[in-house]
Every structure is written in structure tokens, then in C-alpha cells.
N, CA, C and O atoms as CSV, one atom per row, in Angstrom:
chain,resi,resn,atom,element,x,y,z
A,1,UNK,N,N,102.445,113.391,121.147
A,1,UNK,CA,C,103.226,114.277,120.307
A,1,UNK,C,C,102.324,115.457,119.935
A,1,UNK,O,O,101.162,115.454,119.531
A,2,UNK,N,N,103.403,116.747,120.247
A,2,UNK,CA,C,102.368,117.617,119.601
A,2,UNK,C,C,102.272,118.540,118.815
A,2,UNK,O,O,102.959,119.300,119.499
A,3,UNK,N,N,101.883,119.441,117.534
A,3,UNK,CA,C,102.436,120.250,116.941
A,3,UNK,C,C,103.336,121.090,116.861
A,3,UNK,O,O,104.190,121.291,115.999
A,4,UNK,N,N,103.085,121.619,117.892
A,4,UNK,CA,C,104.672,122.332,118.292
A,4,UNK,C,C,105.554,121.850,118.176
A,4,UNK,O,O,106.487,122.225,117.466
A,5,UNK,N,N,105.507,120.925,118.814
A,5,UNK,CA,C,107.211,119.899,119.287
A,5,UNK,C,C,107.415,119.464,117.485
A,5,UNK,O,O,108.491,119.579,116.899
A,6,UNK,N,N,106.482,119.101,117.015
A,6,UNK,CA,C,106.752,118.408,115.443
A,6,UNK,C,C,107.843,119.486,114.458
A,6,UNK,O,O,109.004,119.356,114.069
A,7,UNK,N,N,106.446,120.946,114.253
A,7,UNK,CA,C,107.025,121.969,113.670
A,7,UNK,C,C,108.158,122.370,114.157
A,7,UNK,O,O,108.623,123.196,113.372
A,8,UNK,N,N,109.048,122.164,115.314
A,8,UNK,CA,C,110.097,122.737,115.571
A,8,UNK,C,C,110.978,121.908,115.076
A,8,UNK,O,O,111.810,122.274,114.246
A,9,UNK,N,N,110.887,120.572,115.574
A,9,UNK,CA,C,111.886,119.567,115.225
A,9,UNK,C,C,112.171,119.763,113.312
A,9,UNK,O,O,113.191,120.049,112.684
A,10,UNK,N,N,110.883,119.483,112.903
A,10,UNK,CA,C,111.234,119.803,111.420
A,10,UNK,C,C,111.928,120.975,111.209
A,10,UNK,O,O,112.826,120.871,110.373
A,11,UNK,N,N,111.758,122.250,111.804
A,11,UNK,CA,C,112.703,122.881,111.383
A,11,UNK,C,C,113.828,123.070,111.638
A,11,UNK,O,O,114.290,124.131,111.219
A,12,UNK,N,N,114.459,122.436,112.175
A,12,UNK,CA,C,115.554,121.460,112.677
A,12,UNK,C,C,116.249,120.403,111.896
A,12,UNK,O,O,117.248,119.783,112.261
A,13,UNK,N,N,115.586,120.269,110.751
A,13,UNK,CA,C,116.107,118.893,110.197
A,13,UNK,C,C,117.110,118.535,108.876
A,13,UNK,O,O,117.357,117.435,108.380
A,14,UNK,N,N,117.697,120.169,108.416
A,14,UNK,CA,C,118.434,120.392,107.883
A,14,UNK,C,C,119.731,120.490,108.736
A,14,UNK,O,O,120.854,120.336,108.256
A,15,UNK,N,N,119.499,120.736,109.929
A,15,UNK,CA,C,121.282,121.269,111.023
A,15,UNK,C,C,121.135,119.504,111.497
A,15,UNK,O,O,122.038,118.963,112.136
A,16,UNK,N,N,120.249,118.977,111.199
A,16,UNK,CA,C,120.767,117.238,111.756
A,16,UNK,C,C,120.673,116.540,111.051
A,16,UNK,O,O,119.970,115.558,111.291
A,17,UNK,N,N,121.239,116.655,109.979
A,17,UNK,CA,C,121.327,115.355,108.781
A,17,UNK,C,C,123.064,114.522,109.139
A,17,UNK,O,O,123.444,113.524,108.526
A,18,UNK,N,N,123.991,115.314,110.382
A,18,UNK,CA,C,124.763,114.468,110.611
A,18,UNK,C,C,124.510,113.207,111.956
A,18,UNK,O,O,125.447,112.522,112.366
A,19,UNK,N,N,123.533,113.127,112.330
A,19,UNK,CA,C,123.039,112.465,113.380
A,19,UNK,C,C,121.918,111.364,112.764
A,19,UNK,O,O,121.271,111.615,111.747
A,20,UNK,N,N,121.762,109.914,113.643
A,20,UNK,CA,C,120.682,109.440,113.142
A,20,UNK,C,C,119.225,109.735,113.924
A,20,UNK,O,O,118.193,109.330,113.388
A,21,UNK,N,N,119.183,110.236,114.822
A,21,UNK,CA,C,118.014,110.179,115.965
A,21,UNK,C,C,118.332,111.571,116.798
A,21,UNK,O,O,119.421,111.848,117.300
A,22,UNK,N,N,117.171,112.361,116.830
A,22,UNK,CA,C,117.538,113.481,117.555
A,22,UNK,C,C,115.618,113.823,118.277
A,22,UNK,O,O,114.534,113.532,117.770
A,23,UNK,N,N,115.895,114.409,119.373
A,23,UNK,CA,C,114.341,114.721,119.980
A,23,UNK,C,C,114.153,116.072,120.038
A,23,UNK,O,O,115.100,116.724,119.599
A,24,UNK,N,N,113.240,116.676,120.438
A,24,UNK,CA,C,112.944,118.359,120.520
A,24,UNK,C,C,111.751,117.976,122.196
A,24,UNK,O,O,111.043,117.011,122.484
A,25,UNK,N,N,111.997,119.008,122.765
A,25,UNK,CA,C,110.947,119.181,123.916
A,25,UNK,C,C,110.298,120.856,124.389
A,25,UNK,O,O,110.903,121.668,125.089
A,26,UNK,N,N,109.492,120.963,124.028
A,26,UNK,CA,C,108.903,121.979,124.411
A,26,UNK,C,C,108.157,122.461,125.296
A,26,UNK,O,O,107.102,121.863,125.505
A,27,UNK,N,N,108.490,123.784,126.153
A,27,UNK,CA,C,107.869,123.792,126.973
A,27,UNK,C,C,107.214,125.454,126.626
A,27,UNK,O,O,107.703,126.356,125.946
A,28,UNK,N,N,105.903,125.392,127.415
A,28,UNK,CA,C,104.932,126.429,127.417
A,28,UNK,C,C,103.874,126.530,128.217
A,28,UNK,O,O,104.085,126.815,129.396
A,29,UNK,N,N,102.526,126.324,127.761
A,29,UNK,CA,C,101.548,125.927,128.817
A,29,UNK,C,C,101.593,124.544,129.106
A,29,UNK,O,O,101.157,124.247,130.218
A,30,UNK,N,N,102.150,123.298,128.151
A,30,UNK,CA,C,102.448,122.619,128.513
A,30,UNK,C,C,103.454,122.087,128.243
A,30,UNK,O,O,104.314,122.917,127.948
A,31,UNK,N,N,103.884,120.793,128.179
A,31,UNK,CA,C,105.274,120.458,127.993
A,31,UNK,C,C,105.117,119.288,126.717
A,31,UNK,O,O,104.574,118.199,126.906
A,32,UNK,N,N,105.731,119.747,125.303
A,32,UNK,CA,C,105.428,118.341,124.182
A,32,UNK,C,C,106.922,117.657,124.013
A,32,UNK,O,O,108.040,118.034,124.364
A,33,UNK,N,N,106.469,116.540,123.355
A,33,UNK,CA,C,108.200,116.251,122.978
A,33,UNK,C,C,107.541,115.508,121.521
A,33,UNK,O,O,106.357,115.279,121.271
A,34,UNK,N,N,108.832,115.215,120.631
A,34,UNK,CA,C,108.501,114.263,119.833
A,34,UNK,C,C,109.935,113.974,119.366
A,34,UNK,O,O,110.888,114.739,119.516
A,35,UNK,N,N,109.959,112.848,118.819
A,35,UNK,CA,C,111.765,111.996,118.290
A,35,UNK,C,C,111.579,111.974,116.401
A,35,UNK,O,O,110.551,112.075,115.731
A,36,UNK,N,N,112.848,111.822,116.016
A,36,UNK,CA,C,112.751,112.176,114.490
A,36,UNK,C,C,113.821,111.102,114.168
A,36,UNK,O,O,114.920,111.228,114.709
A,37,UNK,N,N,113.660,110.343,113.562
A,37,UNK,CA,C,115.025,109.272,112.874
A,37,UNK,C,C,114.903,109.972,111.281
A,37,UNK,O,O,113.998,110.366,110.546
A,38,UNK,N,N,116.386,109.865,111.243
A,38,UNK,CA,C,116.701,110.153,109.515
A,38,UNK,C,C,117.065,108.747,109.134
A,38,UNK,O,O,117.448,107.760,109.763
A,39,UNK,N,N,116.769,109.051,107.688
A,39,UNK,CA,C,116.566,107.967,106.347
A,39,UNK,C,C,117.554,107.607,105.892
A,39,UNK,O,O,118.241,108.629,105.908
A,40,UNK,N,N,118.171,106.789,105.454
A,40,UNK,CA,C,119.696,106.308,104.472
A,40,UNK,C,C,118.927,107.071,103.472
A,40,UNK,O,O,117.706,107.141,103.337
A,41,UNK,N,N,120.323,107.893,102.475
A,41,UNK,CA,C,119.775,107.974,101.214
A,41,UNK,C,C,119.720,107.193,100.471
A,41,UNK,O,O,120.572,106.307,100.410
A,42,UNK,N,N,118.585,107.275,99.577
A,42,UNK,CA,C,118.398,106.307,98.703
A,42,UNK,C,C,119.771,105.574,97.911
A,42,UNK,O,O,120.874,106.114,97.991
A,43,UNK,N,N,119.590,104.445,97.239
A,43,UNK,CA,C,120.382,103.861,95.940
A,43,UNK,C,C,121.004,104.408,95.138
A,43,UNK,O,O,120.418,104.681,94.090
A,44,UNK,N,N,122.006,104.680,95.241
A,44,UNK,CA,C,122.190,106.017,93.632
A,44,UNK,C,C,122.817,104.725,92.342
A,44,UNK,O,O,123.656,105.040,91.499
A,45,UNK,N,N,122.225,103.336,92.432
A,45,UNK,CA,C,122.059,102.718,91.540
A,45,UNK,C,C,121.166,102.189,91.162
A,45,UNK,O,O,121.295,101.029,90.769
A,46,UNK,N,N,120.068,102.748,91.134
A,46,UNK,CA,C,118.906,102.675,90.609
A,46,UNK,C,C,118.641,103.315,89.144
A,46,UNK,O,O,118.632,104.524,88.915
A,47,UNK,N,N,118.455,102.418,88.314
A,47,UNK,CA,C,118.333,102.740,86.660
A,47,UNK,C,C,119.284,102.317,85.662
A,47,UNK,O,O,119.206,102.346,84.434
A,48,UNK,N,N,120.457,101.805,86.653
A,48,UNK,CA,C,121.658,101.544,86.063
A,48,UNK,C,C,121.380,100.191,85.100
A,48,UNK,O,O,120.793,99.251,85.636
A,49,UNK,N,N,121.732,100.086,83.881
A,49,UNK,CA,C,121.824,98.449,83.606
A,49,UNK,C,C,122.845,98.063,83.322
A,49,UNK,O,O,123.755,98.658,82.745
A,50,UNK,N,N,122.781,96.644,83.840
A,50,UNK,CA,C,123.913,95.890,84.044
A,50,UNK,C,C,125.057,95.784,82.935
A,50,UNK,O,O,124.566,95.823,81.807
A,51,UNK,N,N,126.290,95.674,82.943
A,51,UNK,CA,C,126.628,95.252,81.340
A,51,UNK,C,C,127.177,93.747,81.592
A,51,UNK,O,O,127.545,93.161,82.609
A,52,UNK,N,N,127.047,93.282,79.897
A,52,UNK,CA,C,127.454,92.452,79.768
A,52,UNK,C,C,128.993,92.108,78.771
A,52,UNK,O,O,129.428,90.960,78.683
């Protein structure tokens, strides 16, 4: 993996938050690639307490 391929993909990673897995490949003097998985968002019940 190589910088290039990284920095691009990241900037990329706002137009693919509808996808789970997406790659970038770059080519120049040489050729990089690298793969990116997105995260579940977190819990949005976290802090909550229970009632009784």
C-alpha cells in the first residue's frame, strides 16, 4: 500500500459512506492500490439509563 493510493482513497471517503468496501488504484511511475472498509456507526444508546 502506498501513500498515494491511501491519500486518495481518503479523500474519497465522504462520496462512499453508502457502500461497505471500496478500493482506489493508482497509476504513475508505478502502480499502488489500497482497500478501505467503513465502520457501523456507533450505539446511539450509549449513556442511556435504564428505567425502572
Amino acid at each position: 500500500m502506498h501513500n498515494d493510493a491511501v491519500v486518495q482513497g481518503l479523500s474519497e471517503a465522504p462520496n462512499m459512506q453508502d457502500v461497505s468496501r471500496w478500493g482506489v488504484l493508482t497509476i504513475g511511475t508505478g502502480i499502488d492500490n489500497a482497500s478501505f472498509t467503513n465502520r457501523k456507526p456507533a450505539s446511539t444508546n450509549a449513556g442511556r439509563q435504564a428505567s425502572s
